[in-house]
C-alpha positions in Angstrom: 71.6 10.3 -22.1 72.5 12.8 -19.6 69.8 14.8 -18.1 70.6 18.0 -16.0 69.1 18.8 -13.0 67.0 21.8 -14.7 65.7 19.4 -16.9 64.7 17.4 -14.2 62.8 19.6 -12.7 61.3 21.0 -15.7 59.8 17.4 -16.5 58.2 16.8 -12.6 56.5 20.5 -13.0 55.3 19.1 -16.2 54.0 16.1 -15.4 52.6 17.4 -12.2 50.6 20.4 -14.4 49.3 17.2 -16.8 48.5 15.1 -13.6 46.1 18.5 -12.1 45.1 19.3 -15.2 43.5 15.4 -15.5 42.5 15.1 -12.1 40.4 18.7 -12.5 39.3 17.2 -15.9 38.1 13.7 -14.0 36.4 15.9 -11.2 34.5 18.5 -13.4 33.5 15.1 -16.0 32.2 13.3 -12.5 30.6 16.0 -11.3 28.9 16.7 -14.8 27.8 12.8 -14.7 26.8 13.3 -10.7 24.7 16.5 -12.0 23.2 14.9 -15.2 22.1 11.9 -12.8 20.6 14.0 -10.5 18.5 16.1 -13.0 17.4 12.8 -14.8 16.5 11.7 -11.3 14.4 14.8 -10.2 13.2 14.9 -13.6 11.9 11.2 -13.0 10.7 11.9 -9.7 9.1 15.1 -10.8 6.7 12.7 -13.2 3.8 11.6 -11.7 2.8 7.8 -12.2 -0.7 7.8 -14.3 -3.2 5.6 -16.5 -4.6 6.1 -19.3 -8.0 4.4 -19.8 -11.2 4.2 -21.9 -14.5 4.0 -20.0 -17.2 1.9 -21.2 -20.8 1.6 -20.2 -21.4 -1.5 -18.3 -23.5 -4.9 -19.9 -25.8 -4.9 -16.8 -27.6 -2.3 -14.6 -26.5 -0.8 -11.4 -28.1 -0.7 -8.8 -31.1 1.7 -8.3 -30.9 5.0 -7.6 -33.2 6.8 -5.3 -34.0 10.4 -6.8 -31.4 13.3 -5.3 -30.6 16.8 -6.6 -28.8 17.0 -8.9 -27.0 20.1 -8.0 -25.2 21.5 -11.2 -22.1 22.6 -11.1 -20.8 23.7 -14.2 -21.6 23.9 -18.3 -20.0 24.1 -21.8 -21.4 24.2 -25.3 -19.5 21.1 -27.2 -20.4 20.1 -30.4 -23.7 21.8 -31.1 -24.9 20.7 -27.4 -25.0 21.6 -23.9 -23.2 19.7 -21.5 -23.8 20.6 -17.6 -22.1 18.6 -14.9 -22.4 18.1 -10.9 -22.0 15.5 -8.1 -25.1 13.5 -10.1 -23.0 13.1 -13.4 -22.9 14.4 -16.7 -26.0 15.2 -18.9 -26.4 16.0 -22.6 -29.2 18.5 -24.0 -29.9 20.0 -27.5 -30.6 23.2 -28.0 -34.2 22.7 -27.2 -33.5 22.0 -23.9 -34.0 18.0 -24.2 -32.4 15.4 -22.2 -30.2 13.4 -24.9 -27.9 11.5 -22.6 -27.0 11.2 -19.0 -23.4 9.6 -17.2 -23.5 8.8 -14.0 -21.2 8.0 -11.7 -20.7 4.5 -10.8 -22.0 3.3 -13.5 -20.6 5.1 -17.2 -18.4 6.8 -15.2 -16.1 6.5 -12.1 -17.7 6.4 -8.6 -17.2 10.7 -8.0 -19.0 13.4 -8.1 -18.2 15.6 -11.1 -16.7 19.5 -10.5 -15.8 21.4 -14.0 -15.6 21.3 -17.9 -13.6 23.2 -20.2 -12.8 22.7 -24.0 -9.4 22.0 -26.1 -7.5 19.8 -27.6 -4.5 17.9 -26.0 -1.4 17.0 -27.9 -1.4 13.6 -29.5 -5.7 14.1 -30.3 -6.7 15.3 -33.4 -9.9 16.4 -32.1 -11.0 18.7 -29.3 -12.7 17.0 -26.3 -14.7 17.8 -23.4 -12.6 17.5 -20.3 -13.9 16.9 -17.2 -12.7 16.9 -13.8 -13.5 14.7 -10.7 -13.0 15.1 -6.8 -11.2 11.8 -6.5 -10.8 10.2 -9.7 -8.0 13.0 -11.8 -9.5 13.9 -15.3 -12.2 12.5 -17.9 -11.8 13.4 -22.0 -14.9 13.1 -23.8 -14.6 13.1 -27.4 -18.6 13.0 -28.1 -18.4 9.6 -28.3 -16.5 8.0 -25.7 -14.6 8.6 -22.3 -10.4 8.5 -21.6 -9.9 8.5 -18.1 -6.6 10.1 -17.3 -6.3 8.9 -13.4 -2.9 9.7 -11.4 -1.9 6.4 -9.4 -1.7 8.8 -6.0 -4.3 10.1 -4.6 -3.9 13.6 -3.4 -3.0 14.0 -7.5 -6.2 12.7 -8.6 -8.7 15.5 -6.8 -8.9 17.9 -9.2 -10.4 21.8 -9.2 -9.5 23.6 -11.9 -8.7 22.7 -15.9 -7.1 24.9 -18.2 -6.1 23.4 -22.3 -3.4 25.8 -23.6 -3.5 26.5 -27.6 -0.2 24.9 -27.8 -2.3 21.3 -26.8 -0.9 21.4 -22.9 -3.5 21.1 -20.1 -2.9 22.6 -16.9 -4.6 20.9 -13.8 -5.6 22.1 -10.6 -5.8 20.1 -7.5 -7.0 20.4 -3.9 -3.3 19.9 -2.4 -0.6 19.5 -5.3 -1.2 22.9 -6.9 -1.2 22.8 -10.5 -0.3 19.8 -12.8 0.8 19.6 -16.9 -0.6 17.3 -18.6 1.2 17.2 -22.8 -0.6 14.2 -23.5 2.8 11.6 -22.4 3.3 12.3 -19.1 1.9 14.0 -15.5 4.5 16.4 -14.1 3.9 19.9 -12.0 3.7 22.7 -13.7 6.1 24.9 -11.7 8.2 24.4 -8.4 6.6 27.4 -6.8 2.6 26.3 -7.8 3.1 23.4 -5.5 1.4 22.2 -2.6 -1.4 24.2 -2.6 -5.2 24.3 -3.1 -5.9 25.4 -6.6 -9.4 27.4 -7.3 -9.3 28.7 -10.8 -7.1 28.9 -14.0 -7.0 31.7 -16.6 -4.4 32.1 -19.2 -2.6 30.6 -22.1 0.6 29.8 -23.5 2.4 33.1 -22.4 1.0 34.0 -19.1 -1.0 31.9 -16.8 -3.4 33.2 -13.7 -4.0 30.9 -10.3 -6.8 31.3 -8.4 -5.6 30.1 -4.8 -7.7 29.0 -1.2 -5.7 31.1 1.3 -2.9 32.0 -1.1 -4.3 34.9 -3.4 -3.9 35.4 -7.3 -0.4 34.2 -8.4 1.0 34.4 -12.2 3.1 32.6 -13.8 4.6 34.2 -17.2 7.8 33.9 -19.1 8.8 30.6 -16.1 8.8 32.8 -13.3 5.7 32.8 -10.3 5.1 36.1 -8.9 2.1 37.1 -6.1 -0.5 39.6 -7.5 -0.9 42.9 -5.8 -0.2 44.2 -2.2 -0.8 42.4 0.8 -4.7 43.6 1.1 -5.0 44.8 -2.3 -7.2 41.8 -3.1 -10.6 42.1 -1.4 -10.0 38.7 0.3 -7.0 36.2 -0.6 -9.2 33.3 -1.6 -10.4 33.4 -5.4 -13.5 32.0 -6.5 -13.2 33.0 -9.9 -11.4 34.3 -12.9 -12.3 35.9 -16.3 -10.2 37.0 -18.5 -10.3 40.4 -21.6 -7.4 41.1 -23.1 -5.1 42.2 -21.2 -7.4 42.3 -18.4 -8.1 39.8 -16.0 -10.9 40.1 -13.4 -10.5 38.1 -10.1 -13.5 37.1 -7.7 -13.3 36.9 -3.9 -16.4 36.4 -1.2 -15.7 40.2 -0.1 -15.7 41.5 -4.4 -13.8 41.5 -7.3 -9.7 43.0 -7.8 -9.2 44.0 -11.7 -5.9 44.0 -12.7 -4.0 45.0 -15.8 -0.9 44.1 -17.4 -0.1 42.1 -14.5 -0.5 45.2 -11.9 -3.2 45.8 -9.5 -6.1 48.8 -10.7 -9.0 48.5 -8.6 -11.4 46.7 -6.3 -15.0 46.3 -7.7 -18.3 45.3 -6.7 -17.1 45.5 -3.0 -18.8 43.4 -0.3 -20.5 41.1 -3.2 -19.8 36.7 -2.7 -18.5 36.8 -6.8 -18.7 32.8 -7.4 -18.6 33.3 -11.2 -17.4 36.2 -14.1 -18.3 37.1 -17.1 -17.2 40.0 -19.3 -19.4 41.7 -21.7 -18.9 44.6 -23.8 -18.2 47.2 -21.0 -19.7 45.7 -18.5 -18.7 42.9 -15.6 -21.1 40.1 -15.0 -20.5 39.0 -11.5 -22.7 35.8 -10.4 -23.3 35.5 -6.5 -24.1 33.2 -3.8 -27.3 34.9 -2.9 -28.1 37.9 -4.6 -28.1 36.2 -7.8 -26.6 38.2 -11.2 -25.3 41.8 -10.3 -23.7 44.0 -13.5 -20.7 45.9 -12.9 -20.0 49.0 -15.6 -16.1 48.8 -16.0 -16.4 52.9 -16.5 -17.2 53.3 -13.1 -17.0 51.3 -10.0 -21.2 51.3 -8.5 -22.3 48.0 -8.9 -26.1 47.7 -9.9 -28.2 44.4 -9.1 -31.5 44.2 -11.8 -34.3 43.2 -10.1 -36.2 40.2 -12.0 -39.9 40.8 -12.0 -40.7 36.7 -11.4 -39.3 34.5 -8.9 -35.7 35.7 -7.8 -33.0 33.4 -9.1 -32.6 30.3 -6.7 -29.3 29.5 -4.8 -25.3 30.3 -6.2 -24.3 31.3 -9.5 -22.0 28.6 -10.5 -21.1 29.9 -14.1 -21.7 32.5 -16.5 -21.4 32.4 -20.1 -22.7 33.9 -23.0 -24.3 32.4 -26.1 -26.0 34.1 -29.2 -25.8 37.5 -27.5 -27.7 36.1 -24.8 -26.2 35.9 -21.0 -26.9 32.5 -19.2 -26.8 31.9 -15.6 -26.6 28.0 -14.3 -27.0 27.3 -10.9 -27.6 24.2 -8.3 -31.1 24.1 -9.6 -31.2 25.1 -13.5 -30.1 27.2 -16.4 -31.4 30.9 -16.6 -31.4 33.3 -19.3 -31.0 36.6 -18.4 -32.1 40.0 -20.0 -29.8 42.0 -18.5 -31.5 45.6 -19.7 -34.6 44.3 -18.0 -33.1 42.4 -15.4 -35.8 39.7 -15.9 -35.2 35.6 -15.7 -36.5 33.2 -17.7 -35.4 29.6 -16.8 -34.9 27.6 -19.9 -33.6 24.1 -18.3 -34.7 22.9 -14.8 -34.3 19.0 -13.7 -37.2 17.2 -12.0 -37.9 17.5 -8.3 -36.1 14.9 -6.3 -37.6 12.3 -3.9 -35.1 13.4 -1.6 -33.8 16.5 0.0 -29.8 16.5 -0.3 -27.4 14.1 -1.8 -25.3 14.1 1.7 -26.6 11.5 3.5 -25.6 10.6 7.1 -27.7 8.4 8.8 -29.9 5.4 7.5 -32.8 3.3 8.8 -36.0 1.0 7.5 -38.6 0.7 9.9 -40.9 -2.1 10.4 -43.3 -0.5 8.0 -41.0 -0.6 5.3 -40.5 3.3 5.1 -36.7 4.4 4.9 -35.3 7.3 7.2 -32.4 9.4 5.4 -31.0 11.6 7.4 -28.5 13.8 6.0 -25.2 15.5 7.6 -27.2 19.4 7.2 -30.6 18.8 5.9 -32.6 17.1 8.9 -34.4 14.2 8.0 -37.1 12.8 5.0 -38.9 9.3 5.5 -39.7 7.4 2.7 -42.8 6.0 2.2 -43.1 1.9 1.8 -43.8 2.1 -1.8 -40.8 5.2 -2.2 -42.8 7.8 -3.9 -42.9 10.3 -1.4 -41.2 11.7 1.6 -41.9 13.6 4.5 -39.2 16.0 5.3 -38.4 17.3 8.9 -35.7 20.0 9.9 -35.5 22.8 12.2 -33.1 23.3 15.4 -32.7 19.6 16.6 -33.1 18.0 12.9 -30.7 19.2 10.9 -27.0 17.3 11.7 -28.4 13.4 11.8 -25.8 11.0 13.2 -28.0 7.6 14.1 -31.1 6.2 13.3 -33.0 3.3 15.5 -36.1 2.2 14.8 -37.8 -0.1 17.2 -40.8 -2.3 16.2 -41.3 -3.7 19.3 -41.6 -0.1 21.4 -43.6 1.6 18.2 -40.4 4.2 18.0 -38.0 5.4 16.0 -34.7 7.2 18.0 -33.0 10.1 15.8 -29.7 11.0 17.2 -28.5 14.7 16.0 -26.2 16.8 16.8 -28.6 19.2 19.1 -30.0 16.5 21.0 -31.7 13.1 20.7 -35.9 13.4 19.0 -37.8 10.6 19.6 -40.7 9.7 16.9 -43.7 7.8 17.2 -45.0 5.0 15.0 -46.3 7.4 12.7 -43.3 9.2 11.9 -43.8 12.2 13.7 -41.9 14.0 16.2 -42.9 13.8 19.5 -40.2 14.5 22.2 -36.4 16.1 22.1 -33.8 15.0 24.7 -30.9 16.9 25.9 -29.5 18.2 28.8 -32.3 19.9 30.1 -34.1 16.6 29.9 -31.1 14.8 32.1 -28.8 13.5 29.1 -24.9 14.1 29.8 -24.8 16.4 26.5 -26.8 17.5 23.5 -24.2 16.3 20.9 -25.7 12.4 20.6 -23.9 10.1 18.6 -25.6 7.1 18.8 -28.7 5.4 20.8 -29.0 1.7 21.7 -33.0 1.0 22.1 -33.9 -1.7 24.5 -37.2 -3.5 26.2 -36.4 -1.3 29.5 -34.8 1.6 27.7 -32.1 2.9 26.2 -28.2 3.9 25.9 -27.0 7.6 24.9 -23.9 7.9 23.2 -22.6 11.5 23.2 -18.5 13.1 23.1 -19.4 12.9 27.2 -20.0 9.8 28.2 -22.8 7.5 27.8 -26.6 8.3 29.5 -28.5 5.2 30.7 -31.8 5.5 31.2 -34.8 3.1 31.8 -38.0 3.6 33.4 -37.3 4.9 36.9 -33.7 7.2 36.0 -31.8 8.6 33.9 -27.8 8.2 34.9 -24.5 9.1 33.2 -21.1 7.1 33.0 -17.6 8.3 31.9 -14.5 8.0 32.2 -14.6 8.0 36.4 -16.5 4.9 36.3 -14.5 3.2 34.0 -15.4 3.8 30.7 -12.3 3.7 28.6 -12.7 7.2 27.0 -15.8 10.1 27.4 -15.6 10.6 23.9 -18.2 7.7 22.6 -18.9 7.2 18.9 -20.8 3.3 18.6 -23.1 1.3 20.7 -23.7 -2.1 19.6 -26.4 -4.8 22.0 -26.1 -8.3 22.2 -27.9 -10.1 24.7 -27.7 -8.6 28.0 -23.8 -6.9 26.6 -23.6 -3.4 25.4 -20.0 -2.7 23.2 -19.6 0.6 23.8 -16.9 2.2 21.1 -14.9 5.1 21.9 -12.2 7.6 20.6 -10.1 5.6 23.1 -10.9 2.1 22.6 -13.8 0.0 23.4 -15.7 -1.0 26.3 -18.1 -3.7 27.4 -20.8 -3.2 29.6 -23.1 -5.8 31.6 -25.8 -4.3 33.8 -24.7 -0.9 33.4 -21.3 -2.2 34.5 -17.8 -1.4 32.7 -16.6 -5.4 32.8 -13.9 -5.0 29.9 -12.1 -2.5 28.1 -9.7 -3.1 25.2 -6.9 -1.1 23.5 -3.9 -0.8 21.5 -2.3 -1.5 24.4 -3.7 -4.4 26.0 -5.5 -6.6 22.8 -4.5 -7.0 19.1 -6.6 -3.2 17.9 -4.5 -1.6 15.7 -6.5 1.8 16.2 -8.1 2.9 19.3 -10.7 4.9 17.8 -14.0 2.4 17.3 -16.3 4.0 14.8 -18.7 1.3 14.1 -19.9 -2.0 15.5 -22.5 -4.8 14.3 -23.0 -7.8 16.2 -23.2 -10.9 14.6 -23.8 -14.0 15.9 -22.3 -14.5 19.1 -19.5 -12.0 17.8 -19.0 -8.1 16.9 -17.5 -6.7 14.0 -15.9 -3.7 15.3 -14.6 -1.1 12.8 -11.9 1.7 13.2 -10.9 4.7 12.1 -7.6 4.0 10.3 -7.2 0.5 11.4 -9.9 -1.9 9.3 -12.1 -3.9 10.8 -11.4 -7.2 13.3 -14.0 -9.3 14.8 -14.2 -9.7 18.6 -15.6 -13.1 20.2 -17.4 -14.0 22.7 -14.7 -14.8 24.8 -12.9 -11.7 24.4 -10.2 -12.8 21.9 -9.7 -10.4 18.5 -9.6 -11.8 15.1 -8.0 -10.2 11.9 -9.5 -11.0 8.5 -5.9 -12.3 5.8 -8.2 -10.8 3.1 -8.8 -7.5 4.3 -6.4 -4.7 4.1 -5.4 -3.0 7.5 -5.2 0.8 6.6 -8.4 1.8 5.7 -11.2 4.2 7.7 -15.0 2.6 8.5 -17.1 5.2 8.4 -19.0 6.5 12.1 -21.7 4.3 12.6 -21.9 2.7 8.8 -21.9 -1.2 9.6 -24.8 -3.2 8.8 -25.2 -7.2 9.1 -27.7 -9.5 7.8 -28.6 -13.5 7.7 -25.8 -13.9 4.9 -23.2 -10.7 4.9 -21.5 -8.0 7.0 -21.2 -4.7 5.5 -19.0 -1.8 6.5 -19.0 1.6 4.6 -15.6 3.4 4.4 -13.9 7.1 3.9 -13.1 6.6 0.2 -12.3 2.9 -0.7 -16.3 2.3 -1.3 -18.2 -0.7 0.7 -16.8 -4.0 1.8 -19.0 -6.6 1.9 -18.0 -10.3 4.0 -20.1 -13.5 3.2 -20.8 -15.1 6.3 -20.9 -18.4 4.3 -17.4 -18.4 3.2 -15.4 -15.7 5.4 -14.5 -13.6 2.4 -14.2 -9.7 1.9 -15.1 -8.5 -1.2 -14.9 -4.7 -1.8 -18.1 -3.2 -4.2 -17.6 -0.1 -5.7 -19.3 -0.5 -9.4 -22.8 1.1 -9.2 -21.7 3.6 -6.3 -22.5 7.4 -6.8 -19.5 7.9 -4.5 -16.6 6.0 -2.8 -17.4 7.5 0.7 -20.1 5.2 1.8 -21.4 7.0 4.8 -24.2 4.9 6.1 -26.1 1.3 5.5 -29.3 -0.1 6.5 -30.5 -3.7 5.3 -33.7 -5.2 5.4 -36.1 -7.6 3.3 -33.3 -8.6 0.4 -31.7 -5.3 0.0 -28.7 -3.1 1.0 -29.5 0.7 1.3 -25.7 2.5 0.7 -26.0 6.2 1.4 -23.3 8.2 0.3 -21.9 11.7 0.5 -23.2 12.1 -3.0 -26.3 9.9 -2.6 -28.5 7.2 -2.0 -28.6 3.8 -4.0 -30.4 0.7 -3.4 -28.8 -2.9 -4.0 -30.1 -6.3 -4.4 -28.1 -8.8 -1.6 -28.5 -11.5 -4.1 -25.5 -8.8 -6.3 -23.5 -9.9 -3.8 
């Protein structure tokens, strides 16, 4: 068949129209499949990895707690009883005020202190729950009966601030560095692009708009999937917000410098203007603002003069963690107890308080048993309390050189016990009692003492200066000019006529006052240079680091790394303590780790600990004291 030259060229534009047409079809279908692949992806990525768990109550007993405040923190009505939480736990009382029931962390619950509650029901539960949220450990559910522990596999994920259950069964989580979280019930995945990375202080909301209380950030809303900031730059009385309440359309936000009322999304007015507003509650026509010191001031929303009732008793003790109202009567719970308050009288009547403590804070630094038996607690702002033999009472000590308490020695030979603070170094006799402050008026190299090695001629200072040697005819100083590998020491540790010396720079061993030896990253097998703790043992030293574990130095200068013992962990300043039968090293957030002498294993204890931050140790007669930064607890050595 003939086929003209027209035709021809007819057929090639036709087939080259097809072959665009199917090579624009191929690259819009692959770019489709590329763009589907990569939402699926950063809609996988975008889910954060969690468990799903159910607490139970343990067979055996912890160990035993020595008596700290409790410090409450927050409180909920749940099923025809008050709930009130804080670093101690989570207690249960009827209306009468009557202890039912008590969680503590460590044992019922996971080793954190507890921060908030709120009420609602997640999707997938028929049932509302309690839900409660932890500074390490992501969220507890508490259906009256029993505990699901929702815990995000990272970290950062899993410290938690703020909880907010939406009607339609979501639950919106706040965190310390992730910003805010959604949890339906299935899956972990963050709420909103923009509420990321960012410290989280409060929710308010529901379904249709939803208010964020930020550290440094202000008040941000989120409504109808877009995040907008809230008011003018300096509109809000301060940008971080302690608290929200919510009326209406009306939402109320409080700063350390006052409260910002806002409506319909827009900025109104600035109230109660200089007042610390930790908590809100909205009554009638009035604003219930609880403070940090001034206790309950009312603010009438028809005007903007705040009024503070005076109570005729005993002025309400410490911060006003949360307001609420039941049977038309306004409580007020803080650190120490729950209030009621007549607010047209401006009277207080306390109608829950918990039992005095035998000690002072539940921050513990420092730890120590003398030869008397008595333990020293000293705690990171609250001086010192020794503990009697039998631990019934305490003698508590602060003022301008007891208050930050890094070290305690006590000597039985010399009759002393060394405190080492962070305003100089007070010296105690046998007693118990104060009887001389060191510092640099006194000869020491600096007032900031870290440590103190007691010996029979003396002792060794420890301070971010250098080291201070002194003995019975001179007090001298020696840094970094005379070899020391870095001013900035943290650990001493004595062994023999040795004195390891640990630094922010490495570690150094002394003879005679003599720098013989220093070791680093550099020139030895120390993964970390910063030395935080050392305990000799034996005729070696543990020596642990700040970000780097623990290895073991022998006596003739060669390091040792432990197989069983993970590298990447911190050891705590100072908290090492070894006995006949175990080493034991405290560390930032993975609990204690205890090695048996007998069989050079590591095993790492955290059942039975009120917090994983072990801070400080002292052993002595059978038993491990393990202070925390949320406590003190005493264990058996035969647990071990």
């Amino acid at each position: 068949m003939y086929v003209s030259k027209t035709q021809t060229l007819r057929l090639a534009s036709i087939c080259v129209a097809l072959f665009a047409v199917g090579t624009a079809s191929y690259i819009f279908w692959d770019a489709s499949r590329a763009l589907r692949h990569s939402t699926e992806r950063v809609s996988s990525e975008a889910e954060i990895a969690f468990t799903s768990t159910a607490t139970e109550r343990p067979a055996l007993p912890g160990p035993e707690w020595l008596s700290a405040p409790l410090a409450f923190s927050d409180a909920r009505l749940f099923q025809g009883n008050l709930y009130i939480c804080g670093p101690a736990g989570l207690f249960q009382y009827d209306s009468k005020g009557t202890l039912l029931k008590q969680y503590r962390p460590g044992l019922e619950l996971p080793s954190v202190p507890l921060r908030g509650l709120a009420i609602g029901q997640s999707a997938g539960v028929n049932e509302s729950e309690l839900f409660v949220t932890t500074s390490g450990e992501g969220l507890l559910a508490f259906n009256g009966r029993t505990f699901r522990h929702i815990r995000p596999e990272q970290a950062p994920y899993r410290k938690l601030t703020a909880v907010l259950p939406l009607p339609t069964g979501r639950v919106l989580l706040g965190t310390e560095q992730k910003g805010v979280l959604l949890y339906d019930g299935k899956k972990i995945t963050r709420f909103h692009l923009a509420l990321s990375d960012m410290h989280v202080t409060a929710l308010e909301g529901d379904d249709s708009a939803v208010w964020i209380g930020t550290l440094d950030r202000g008040l941000l809303l989120w409504r109808a999937g877009q995040v907008s900031r809230i008011g003018d730059p300096g509109a809000l009385p301060d940008p971080q917000i302690l608290s929200l309440a919510k009326a209406g359309e009306t939402v109320f936000a409080g700063t350390p410098m006052g409260v910002a009322e806002f409506q319909g999304g827009r900025f109104v007015r600035n109230l109660a203007s200089g007042f610390f507003a930790r908590s809100l509650l909205v009554r009638n026509d009035t604003l219930f603002a609880g403070t940090l010191e001034e206790g309950l001031i009312q603010v009438p929303l028809v005007s903007q003069a705040p009024h503070a009732p005076r109570p005729r008793g005993e002025p309400l003790p410490g911060s006003v963690e949360r307001l609420f109202e039941v049977d038309g009567s306004v409580l007020a719970l803080t650190e120490e107890g729950l209030y009621a308050v007549d607010d047209r009288r401006g009277e207080w009547r306390q109608i829950l308080a918990h039992d005095k403590s035998l000690l002072t804070d539940r921050n513990i630094s420092a730890l120590a048993v003398d030869g008397a038996g008595r333990v020293w607690v000293g705690y990171f702002d609250r001086g010192l309390d020794i503990l009697d033999a039998a631990g019934r009472r305490a003698a508590h000590y602060e003022n301008e050189n007891l208050f930050c308490i890094n070290r305690i020695v006590c000597s039985q030979d010399r009759n002393m016990a060394a405190v080492a603070t962070a305003n100089g170094l007070v010296l105690f006799d046998s007693g118990g009692k104060p009887r001389q402050v060191l510092g640099r008026p006194e000869g020491l190299i600096a007032n900031h003492i870290t440590d103190v090695s007691l010996d029979p001629e003396g002792m060794t200072v420890a301070t971010p200066a250098g080291l201070t040697l002194i003995d019975a005819a001179e007090m001298r100083s020696l840094y970094a000019f005379q070899g020391l590998v870095n001013n900035h020491a943290y650990a001493l540790a004595r062994s023999g006529d040795r004195l390891l010396v640990g630094t922010l720079g490495g570690l150094s061993v002394l003879e005679g006052g003599i720098v013989r030896a220093s070791y680093t990253t550099e020139n030895s097998a120390l993964r970390h240079n910063w030395i935080t703790a050392i305990a000799p043992v034996g005729n070696e030293w543990f020596v642990g680091t700040y970000g780097g574990g623990i290895l073991r130095l022998d006596d003739s200068g060669r390091w040792h790394t432990f197989p069983d013992l993970g590298s990447r962990f911190e050891v705590n300043p100072n908290a090492m303590a070894a006995t006949d039968r175990h080493v034991c090293a405290g560390t930032l957030g993975k609990g204690l780790y205890v090695f048996d002498r007998a069989t050079e294993r590591w095993t790492a204890v955290s059942a039975g600990l009120p917090s994983l931050n072990v801070t400080a140790l002292a052993a002595r007669d059978g038993y491990l004291y393990v202070g925390t930064d949320n406590g003190l607890v005493r264990i058996a050595e035969s647990a071990f």
